[in-house]
DRENZADO-199580 format. One record per residue (C-alpha): x, y, z negated; residue number from 1; residue in one letter. Coordinates in steps of 0.05 Angstrom, whole numbers, always signed. Each point is the difference from the previous one (the first is absolute). Layout:
residues N
+--------+--------+--------+-----+--------+
:      X :      Y :      Z : num : residu :
+--------+--------+--------+-----+--------+
:      X :      Y :      Z : NUM :      A :
...
+--------+--------+--------+-----+--------+
end
This chain:
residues 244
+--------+--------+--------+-----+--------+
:      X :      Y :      Z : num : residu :
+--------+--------+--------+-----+--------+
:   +274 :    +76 :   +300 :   1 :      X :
:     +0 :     +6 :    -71 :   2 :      X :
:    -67 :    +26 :    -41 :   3 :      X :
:    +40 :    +66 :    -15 :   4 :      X :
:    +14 :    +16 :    +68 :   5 :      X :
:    -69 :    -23 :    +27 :   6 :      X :
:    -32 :    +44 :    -54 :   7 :      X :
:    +47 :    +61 :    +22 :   8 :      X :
:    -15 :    -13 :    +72 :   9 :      X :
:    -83 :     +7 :    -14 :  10 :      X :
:    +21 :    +78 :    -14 :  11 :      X :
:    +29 :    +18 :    +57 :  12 :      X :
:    -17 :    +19 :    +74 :  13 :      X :
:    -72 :     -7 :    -17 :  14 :      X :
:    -63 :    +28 :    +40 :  15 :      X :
:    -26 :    +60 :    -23 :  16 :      X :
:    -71 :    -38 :     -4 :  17 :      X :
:    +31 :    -62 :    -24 :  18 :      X :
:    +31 :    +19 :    -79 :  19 :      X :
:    +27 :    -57 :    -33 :  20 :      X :
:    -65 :    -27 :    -60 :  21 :      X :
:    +28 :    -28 :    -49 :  22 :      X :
:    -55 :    -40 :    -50 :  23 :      X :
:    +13 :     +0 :    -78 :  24 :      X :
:     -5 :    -71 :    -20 :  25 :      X :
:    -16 :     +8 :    -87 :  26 :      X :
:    +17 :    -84 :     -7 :  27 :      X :
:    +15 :    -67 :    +44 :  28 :      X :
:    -71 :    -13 :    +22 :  29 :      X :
:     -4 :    +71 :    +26 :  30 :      X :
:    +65 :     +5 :    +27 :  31 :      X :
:     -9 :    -61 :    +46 :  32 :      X :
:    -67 :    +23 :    +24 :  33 :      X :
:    +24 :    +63 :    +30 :  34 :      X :
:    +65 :    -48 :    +28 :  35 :      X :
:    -59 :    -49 :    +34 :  36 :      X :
:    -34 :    +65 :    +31 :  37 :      X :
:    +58 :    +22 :    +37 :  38 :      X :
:    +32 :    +49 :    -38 :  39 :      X :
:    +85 :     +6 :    +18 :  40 :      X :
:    +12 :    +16 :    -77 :  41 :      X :
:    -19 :    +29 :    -65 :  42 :      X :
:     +3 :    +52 :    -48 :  43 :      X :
:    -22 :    -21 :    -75 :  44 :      X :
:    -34 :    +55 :    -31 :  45 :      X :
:    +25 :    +10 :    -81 :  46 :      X :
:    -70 :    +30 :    -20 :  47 :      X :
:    -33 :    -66 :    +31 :  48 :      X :
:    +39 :    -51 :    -27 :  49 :      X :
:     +2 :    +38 :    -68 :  50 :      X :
:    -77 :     -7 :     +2 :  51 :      X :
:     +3 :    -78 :    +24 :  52 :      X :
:    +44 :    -16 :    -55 :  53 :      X :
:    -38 :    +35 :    -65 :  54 :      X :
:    +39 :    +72 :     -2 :  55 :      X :
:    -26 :    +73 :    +23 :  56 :      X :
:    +48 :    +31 :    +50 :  57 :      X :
:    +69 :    +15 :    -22 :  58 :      X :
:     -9 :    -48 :    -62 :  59 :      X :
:    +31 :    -57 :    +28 :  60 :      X :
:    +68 :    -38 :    -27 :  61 :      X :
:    +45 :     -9 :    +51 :  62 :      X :
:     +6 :    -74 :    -16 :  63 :      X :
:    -70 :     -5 :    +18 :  64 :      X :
:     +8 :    +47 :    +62 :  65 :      X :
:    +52 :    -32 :    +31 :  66 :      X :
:    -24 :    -75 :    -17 :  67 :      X :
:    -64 :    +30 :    +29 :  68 :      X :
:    +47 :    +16 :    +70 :  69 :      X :
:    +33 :    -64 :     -1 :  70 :      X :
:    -60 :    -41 :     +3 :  71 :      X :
:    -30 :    +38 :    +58 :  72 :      X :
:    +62 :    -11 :    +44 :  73 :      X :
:     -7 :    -72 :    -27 :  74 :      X :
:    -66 :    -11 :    +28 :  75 :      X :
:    +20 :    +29 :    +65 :  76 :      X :
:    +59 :    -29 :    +11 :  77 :      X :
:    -41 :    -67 :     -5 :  78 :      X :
:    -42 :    +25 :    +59 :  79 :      X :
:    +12 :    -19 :    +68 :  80 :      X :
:    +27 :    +64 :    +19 :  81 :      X :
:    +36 :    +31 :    -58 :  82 :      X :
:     +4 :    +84 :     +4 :  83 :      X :
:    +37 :    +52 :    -40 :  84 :      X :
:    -24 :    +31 :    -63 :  85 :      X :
:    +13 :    +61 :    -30 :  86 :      X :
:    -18 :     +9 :    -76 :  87 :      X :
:    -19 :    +77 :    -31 :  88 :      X :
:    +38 :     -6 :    -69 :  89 :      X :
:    -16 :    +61 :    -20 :  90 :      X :
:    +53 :    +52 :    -28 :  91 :      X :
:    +46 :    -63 :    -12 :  92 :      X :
:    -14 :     -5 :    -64 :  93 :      X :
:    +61 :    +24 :    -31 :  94 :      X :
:    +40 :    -58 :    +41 :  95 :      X :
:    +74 :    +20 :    +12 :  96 :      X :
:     +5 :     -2 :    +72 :  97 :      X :
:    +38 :    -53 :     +0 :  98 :      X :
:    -54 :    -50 :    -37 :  99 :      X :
:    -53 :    +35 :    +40 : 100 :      X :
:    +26 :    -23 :    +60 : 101 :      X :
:    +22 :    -67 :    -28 : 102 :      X :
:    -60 :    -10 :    -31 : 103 :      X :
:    -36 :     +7 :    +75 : 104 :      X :
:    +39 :    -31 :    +29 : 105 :      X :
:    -14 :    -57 :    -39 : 106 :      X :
:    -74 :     +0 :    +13 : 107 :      X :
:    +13 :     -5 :    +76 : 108 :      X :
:    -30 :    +68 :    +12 : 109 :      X :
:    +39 :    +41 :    +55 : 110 :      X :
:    -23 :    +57 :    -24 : 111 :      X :
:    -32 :    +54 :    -48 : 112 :      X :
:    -44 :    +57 :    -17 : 113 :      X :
:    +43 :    +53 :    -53 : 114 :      X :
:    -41 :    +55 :    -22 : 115 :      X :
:    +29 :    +68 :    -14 : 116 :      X :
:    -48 :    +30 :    -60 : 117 :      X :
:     -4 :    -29 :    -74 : 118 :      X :
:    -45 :     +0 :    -52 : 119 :      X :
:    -52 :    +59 :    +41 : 120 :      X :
:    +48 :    +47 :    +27 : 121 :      X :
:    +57 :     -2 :    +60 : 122 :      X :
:    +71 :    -21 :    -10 : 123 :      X :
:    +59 :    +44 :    +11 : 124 :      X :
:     +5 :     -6 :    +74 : 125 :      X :
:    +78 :     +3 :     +9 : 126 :      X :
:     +6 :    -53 :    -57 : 127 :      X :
:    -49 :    -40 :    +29 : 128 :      X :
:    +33 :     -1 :    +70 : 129 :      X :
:    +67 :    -11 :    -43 : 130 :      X :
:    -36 :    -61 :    -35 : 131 :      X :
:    -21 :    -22 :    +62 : 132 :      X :
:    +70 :     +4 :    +35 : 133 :      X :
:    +26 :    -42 :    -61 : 134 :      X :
:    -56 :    -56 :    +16 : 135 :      X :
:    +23 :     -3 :    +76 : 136 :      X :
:    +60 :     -4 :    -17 : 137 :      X :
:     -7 :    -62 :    -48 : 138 :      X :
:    -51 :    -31 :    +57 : 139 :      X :
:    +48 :    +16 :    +57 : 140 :      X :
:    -46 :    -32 :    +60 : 141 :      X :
:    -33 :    -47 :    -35 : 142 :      X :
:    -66 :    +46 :    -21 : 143 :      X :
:    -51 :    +49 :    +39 : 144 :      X :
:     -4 :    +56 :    -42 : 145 :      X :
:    -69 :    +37 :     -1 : 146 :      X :
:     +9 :    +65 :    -28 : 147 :      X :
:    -73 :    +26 :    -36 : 148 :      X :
:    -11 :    +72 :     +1 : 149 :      X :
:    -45 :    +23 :    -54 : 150 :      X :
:    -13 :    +70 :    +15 : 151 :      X :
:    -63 :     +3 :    +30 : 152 :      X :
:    -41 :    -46 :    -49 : 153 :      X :
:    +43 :    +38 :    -61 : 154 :      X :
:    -38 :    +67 :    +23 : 155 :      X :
:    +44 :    +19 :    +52 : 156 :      X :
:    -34 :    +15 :    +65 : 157 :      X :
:    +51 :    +30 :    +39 : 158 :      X :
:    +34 :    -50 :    +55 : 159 :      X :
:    +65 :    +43 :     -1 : 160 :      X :
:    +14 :    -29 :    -68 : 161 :      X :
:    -15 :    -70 :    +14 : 162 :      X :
:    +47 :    +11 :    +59 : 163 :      X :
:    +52 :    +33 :    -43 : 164 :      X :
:     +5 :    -62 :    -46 : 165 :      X :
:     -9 :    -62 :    +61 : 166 :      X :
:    +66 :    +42 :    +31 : 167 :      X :
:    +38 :    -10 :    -63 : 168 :      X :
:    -25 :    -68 :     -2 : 169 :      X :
:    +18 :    -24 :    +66 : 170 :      X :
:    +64 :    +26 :    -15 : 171 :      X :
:    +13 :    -43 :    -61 : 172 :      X :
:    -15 :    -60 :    +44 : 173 :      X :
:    -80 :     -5 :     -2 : 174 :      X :
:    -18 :    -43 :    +65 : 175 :      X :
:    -74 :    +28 :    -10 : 176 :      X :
:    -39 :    +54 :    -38 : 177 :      X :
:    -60 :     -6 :    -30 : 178 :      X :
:    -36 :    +71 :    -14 : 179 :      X :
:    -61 :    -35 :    -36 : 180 :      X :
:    -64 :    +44 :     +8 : 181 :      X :
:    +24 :    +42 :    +62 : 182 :      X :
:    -72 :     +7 :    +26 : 183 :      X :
:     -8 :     +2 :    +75 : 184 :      X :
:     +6 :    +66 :    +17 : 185 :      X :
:    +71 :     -2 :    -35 : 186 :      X :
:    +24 :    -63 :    +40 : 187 :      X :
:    +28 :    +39 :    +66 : 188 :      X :
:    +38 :    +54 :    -50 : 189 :      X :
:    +43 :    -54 :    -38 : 190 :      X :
:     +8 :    -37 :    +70 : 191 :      X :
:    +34 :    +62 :    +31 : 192 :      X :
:    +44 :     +2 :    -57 : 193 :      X :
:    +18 :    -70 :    -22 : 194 :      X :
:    +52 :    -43 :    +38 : 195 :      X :
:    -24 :    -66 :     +2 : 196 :      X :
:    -60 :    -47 :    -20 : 197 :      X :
:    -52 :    +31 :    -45 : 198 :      X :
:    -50 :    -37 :    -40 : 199 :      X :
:    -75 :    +26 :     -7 : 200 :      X :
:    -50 :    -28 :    -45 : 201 :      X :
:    -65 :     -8 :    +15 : 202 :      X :
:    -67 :    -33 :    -24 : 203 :      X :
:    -11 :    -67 :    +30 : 204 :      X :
:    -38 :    +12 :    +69 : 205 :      X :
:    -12 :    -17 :    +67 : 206 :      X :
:    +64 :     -6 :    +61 : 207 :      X :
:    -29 :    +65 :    +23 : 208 :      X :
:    +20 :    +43 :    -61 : 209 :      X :
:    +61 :    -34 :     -9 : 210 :      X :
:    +18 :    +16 :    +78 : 211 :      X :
:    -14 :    +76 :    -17 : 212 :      X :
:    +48 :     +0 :    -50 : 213 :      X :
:    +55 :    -31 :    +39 : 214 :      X :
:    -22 :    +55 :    +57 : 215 :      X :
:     +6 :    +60 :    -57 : 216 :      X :
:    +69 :    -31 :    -10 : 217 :      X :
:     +3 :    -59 :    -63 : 218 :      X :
:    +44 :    -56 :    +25 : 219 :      X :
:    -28 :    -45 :    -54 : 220 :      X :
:    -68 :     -6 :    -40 : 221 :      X :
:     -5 :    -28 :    -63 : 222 :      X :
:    -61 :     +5 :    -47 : 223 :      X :
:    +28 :    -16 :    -75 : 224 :      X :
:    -52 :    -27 :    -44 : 225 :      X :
:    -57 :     +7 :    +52 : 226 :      X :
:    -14 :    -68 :    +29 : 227 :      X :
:    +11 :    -27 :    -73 : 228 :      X :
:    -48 :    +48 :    -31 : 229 :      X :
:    -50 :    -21 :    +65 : 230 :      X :
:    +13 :    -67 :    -15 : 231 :      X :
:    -29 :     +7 :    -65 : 232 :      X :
:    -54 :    +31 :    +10 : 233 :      X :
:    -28 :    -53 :    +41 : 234 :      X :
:    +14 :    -42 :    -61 : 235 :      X :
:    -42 :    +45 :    -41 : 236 :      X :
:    -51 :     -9 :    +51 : 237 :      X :
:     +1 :    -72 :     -5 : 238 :      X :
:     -2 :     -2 :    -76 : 239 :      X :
:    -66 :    +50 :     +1 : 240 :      X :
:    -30 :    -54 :    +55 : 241 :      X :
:    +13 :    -55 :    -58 : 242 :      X :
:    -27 :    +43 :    -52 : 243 :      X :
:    -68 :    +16 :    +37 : 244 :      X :
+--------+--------+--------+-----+--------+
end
């Protein structure tokens, strides 16, 4: 079984209680500590490893970004049990799809994160779907598409609209969609009318939360910059224990 296919078969015919978490790894040393706890893959988090690497989110180059990829499937492929990794890259960064695939490819990830708002507001959502369609096409079966849906944290509130563009997404070829922000109380709305995995975010918490969420309906949880941002600030903590 090939990383692809093991990484598509974690998003199916899951437990309700059981959603697929998914830890974002922001460089090698982090990536293979969530690989030696257990976890069956991961999903890098573009505002974390912006932040590891010297940039504010959204400021990255993409030579950095995907280096930054590449050497996180490097150091767990060297692990005893390698596992797939997906890689958030954003809006694409103005990649034809055809080197944004190529270019993924080429890091080893098998698979990606593809936002659908730019610079503060939403994107057309036919020509995004269209975009999209044009980046499955050029990745044929060789990529897990996760579709974000920007909606709710682009002052949106109302599921129906987040439904309206995961549809058109799903459509194009999305394997996932990822309505970032969908609070709770949203989660069973989108799940009634999405086909498919869904991704919910969430703060970095205990198995108990998580379970609720798969029980509202997420399929996947993955918690962008948060374990990052935690992992700093018991840095910080450190560094004030130094200082005193």
């Amino acid at each position: 079984m090939t990383l692809l296919t093991t990484f598509r078969t974690l998003h199916h015919d899951r437990a309700a209680e059981d959603p697929l978490v998914l830890p974002g790894p922001w460089d090698a040393g982090s990536a293979r500590v969530f690989v030696e706890a257990g976890f069956p893959a991961l999903a890098t988090p573009s505002a974390g490893v912006a932040a590891s690497l010297g940039y504010e989110d959204g400021a990255t180059p993409p030579d950095e970004m995907f280096a930054a990829v590449a050497r996180i499937v490097r150091a767990v492929s060297s692990c005893d049990t390698t596992v797939p990794v997906s890689a958030d890259v954003e809006g694409g960064y103005g990649l034809a799809p055809a080197e944004l695939v190529a270019r993924l490819l080429d890091t080893g990830a098998v698979g990606c994160n593809l936002e659908d708002s730019s610079e503060g507001g939403l994107k057309d959502p036919r020509r995004h779907a269209d975009w999209l369609a044009e980046v499955r096409a050029a990745a044929g079966d060789r990529l897990f598409l996760n579709a974000r849906v920007d909606t709710f944290i682009r002052g949106v509130s109302d599921p129906a609209e987040a439904v309206a563009r995961a549809r058109l997404y799903v459509a194009a070829g999305a394997d996932c969609v990822y309505p970032i922000g969908a609070p709770p109380e949203a989660i069973p709305a989108l799940r009634a009318g999405i086909d498919g995995p869904i991704n919910v975010g969430s703060a970095p918490g205990g198995a108990a939360e998580l379970s609720e969420l798969g029980r509202l309906g997420a399929t996947r949880i993955t918690f962008g910059p948060g374990l990052q941002r935690q992992a700093m600030a018991a840095v910080r903590e450190g560094a004030a224990r130094l200082r005193d």
